[in-house]
C-alpha positions in Angstrom: 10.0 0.2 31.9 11.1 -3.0 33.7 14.3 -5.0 32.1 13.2 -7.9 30.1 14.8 -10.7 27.7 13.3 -10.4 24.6 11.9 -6.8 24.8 11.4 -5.0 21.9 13.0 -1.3 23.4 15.6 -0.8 20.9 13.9 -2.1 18.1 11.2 -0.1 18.7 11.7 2.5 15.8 12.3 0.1 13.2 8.6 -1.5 14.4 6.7 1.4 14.3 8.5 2.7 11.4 7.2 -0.3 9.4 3.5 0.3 10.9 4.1 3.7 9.7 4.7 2.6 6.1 2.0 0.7 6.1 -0.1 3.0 7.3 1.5 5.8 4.6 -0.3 3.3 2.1 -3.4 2.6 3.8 -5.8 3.5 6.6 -4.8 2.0 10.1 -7.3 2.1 13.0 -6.7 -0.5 15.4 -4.2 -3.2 16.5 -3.5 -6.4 18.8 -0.6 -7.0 20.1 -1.0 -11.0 21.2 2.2 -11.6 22.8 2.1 -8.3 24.9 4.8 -8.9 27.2 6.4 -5.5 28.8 3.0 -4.0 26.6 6.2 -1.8 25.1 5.1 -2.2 21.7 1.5 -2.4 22.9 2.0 1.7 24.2 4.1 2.6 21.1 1.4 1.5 18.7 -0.9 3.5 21.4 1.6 6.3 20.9 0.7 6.1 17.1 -2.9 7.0 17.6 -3.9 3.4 17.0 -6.7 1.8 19.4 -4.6 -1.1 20.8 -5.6 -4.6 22.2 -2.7 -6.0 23.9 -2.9 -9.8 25.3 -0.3 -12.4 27.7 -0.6 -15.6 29.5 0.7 -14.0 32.1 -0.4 -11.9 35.2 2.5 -9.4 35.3 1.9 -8.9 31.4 -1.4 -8.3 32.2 -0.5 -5.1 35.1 1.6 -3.9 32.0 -0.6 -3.8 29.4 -3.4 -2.4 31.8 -1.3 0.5 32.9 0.6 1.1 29.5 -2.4 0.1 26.9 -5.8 0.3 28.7 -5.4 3.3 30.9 -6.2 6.2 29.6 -3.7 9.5 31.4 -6.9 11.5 31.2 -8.6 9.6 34.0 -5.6 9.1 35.5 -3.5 12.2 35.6 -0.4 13.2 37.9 -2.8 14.6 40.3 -5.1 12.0 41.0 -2.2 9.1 41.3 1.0 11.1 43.1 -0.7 11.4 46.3 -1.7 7.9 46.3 1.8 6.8 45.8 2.9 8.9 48.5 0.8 7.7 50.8 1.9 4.2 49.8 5.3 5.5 50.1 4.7 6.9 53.6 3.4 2.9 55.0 6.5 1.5 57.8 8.6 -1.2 56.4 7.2 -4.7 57.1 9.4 -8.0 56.4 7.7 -11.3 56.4 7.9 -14.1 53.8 8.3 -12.0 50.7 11.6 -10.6 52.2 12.8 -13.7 53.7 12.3 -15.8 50.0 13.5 -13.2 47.4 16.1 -10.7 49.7 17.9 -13.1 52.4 17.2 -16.8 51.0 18.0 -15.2 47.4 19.4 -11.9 46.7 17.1 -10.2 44.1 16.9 -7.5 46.3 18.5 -5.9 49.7 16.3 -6.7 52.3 15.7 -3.0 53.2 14.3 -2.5 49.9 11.9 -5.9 50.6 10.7 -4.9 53.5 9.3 -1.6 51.6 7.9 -3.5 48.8 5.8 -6.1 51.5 4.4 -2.7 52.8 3.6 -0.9 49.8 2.2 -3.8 48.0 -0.1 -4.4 51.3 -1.2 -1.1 50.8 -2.0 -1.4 47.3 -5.5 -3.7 47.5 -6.6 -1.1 50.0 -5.9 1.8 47.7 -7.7 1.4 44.8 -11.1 0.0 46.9 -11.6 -2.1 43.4 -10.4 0.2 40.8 -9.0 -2.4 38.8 -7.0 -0.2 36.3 -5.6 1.9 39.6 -4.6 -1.1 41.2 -2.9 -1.8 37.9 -1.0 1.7 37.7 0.0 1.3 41.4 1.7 -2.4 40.6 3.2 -0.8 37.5 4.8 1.6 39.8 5.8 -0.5 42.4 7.1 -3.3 39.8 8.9 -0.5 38.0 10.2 0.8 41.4 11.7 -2.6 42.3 13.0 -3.1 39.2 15.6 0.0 39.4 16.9 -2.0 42.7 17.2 -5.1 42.0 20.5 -7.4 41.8 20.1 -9.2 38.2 21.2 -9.1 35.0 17.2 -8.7 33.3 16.3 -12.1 33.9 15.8 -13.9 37.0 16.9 -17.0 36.4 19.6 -15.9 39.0 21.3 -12.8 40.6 24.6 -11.3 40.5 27.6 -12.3 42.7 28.1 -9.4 44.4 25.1 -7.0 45.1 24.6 -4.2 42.1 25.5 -0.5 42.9 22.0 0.1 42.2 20.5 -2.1 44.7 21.8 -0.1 47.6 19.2 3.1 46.7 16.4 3.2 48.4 13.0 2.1 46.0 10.4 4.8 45.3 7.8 5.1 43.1 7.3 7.4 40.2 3.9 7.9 38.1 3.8 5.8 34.9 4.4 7.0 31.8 0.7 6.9 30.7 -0.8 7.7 27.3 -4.0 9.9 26.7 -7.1 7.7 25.0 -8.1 4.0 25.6 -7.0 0.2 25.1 -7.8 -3.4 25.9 -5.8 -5.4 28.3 -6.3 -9.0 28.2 -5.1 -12.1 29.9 -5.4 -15.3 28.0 -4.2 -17.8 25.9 -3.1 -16.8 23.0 -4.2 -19.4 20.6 -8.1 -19.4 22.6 -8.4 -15.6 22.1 -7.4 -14.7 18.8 -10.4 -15.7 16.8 -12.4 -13.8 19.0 -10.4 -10.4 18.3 -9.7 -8.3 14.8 -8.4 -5.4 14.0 -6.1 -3.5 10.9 -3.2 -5.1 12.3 -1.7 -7.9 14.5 1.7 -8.1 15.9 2.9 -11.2 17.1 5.9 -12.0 19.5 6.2 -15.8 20.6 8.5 -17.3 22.8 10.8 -17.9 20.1 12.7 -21.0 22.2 12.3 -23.0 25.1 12.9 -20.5 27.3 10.0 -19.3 29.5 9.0 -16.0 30.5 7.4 -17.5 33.7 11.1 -18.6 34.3 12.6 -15.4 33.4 10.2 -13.1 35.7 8.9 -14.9 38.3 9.0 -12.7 40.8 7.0 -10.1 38.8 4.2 -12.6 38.9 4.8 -13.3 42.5 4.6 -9.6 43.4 1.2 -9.2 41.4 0.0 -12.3 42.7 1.3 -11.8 46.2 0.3 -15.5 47.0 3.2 -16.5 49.1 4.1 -19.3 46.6 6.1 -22.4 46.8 9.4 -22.2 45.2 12.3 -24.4 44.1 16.0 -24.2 43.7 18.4 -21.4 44.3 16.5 -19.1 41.9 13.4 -19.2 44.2 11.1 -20.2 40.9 7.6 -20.7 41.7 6.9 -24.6 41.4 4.6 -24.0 38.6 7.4 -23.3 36.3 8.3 -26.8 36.0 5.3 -27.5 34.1 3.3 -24.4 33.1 5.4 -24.7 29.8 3.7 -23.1 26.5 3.4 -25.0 23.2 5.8 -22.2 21.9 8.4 -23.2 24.3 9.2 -26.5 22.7 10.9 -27.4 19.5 8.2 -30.5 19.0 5.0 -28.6 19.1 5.7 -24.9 18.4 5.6 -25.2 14.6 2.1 -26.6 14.8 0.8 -24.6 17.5 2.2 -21.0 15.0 0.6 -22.7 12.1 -2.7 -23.0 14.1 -2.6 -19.2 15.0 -1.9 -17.9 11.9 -5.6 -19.6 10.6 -7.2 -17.8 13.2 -6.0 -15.0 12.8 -8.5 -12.1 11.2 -6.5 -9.1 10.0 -5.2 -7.2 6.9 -1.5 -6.6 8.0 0.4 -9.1 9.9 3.7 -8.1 11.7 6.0 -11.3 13.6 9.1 -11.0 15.9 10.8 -13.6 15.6 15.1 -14.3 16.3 17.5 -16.3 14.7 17.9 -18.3 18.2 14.7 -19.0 17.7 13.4 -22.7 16.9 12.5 -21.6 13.2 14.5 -21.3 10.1 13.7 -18.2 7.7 12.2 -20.5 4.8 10.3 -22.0 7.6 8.3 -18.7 9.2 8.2 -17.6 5.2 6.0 -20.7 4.0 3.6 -20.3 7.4 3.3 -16.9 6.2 2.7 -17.2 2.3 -1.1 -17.7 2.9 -1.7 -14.2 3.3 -0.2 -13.3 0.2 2.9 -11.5 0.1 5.6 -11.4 3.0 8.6 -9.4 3.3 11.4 -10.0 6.1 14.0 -7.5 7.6 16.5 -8.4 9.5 18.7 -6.5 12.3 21.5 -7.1 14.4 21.1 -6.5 18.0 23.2 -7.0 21.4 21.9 -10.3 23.5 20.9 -9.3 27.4 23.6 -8.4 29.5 23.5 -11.2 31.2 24.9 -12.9 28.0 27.9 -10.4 27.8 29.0 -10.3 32.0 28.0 -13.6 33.0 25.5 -14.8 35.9 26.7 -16.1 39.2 25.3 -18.4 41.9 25.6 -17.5 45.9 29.4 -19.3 45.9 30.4 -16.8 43.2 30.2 -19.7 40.7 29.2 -18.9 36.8 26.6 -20.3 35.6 26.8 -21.2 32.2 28.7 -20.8 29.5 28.1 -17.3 27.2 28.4 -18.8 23.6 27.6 -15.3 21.5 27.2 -11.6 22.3 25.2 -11.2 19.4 21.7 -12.2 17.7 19.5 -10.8 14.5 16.2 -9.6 14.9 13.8 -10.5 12.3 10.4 -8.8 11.8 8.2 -10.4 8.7 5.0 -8.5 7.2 2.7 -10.5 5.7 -0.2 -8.5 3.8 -3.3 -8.5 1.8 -2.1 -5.5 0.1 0.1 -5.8 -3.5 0.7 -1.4 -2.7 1.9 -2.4 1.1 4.0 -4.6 0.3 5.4 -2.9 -2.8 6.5 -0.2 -0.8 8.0 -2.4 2.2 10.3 -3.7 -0.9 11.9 0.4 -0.7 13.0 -0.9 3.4 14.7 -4.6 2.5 17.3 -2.3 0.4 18.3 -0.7 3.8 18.5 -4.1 6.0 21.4 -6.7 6.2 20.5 -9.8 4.6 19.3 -12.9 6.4 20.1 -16.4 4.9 18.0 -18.9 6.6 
């Protein structure tokens, strides 16, 4: 799966352990996963058995979630994608505009490996004749593909100095790794949507800071949106970063705009992400969260993005930035209706570090 600030990868076992517990103590059916991102913990609750309904703001979210929560492998297998990709694969190498922006103006990626992507992605809309979950799965692979040979660090704010080992290879395509069963893939807002969705459980991820994910992966929405944008700065951000910002991304209005999802909210079980470089103090997230009765919080330590540990660079070989810690915690509150759920998440704050707010 794609590199991405913020992902939940690693922690992965330690969030479906918990949903595990909870679901040791009492029936789980379904789930949403409103902040769906890379859809990773969208297809791991999939991977449970669970019916999942994963949700972003964003349009590269959305290809995710489609591909890794909505399609089901059975309608999709091996058999009926591979020769598509192939195909797609087989197109001649066309550079235009999306070469000349992202692999010669900028470096994300060696223009022989751009001149492939403006091909395949070409090809893609008349692949899949308006099967919108194919097109999804083919976007997946070609995102995925591009990812393997890019030149950054997992965000693309910038791009390394000198071009990555990696980004010499030559990009193919490879099947996704697609579950059996089905899901729901939406694209909206998440504070408009969730009254209209319930389930068992809800697991929410915000933007913890005033970072954007826009920012971070805009040429993942470029390549789904394929819209030729217009773009700013060295970084080749589409202009709409500078003021598409969510209410989560500032320090002024996130508090409120958490406290108005969390009443909208219809659920039994309520898992939050959150990070200790986020805007929010523990005592903080821990009152929001009281109205559902009990709340327990874990705590990890966990490695910040490698771009935190190596540095990133400009085109004169100039760092930008200044790397202030290598380090972060992880935090991950339950909040529950149930006095047995949450009596048996006491058994897993005896194996986390502690977390003073």
């Amino acid at each position: 799966m794609v590199k991405y600030i913020g992902s939940k990868r690693a922690l992965l076992p330690w969030i479906t352990g918990v949903v595990e517990e909870i679901r040791r103590v009492e029936p789980l059916g379904d789930a949403v996963d409103l902040f769906s991102g890379t859809a990773r913990v969208g297809h791991a609750l999939k991977g449970l058995g669970l019916h999942v309904t994963s949700n972003d703001l964003h349009s590269y979210a959305l290809i995710l979630a489609q591909t890794l929560v909505e399609a089901d492998a059975n309608l999709y297998p091996p058999s009926k994608v591979i020769p598509v990709l192939q195909r797609l694969m087989a197109l001649p190498e066309k550079s235009d505009w999306f070469t000349r922006t992202y692999c010669q103006e900028s470096r994300y990626i060696q223009p022989h490996n751009g001149a492939k992507i403006e091909a395949i992605r070409q090809g893609i809309e008349a692949e899949c004749a308006g099967d919108e979950i194919l097109r999804a799965i083919l976007l997946y692979s070609l995102m995925l593909a591009a990812d393997k040979v890019d030149s950054t660090t997992g965000i693309q704010m910038a791009y390394l100095k000198r071009w990555a080992p990696r980004s010499y290879k030559s990009l193919s395509l490879e099947y996704p790794p697609l579950l059996g069963g089905g899901g729901k893939a939406f694209q909206a807002d998440a504070l408009e949507i969730a009254s209209s969705l319930e389930a068992d459980l809800f697991y929410l991820d915000p933007p913890y800071n005033q970072h954007s994910y826009l920012g971070n992966y805009h040429l993942w929405e470029t390549l789904v949106k394929w819209d030729a944008p217009q773009t700013y700065g060295v970084a080749k951000k589409r202009t709409e970063v500078q003021h598409n910002k969510s209410l989560f991304n500032s320090r002024r209005s996130a508090k409120g705009a958490l406290e108005k999802l969390l009443a909208k909210i219809q659920t039994r079980h309520l898992l939050v992400s959150f990070s200790n470089e986020g805007f929010f103090g523990g005592a903080e997230i821990e009152a929001m969260l009281e109205e559902w009765g009990y709340v327990t919080h874990l705590c990890r330590t966990h490695p910040r993005y490698v771009g935190a540990r190596i540095g990133i660079y400009n085109p004169q070989g100039q760092k930008v930035g200044q790397v202030s810690h290598t380090e972060n915690q992880e935090f991950l509150f339950v909040a529950t209706h149930s006095r047995k759920v949450h009596r048996a998440l006491k058994a897993l704050r005896g194996t986390e570090s502690s977390w003073k707010p």
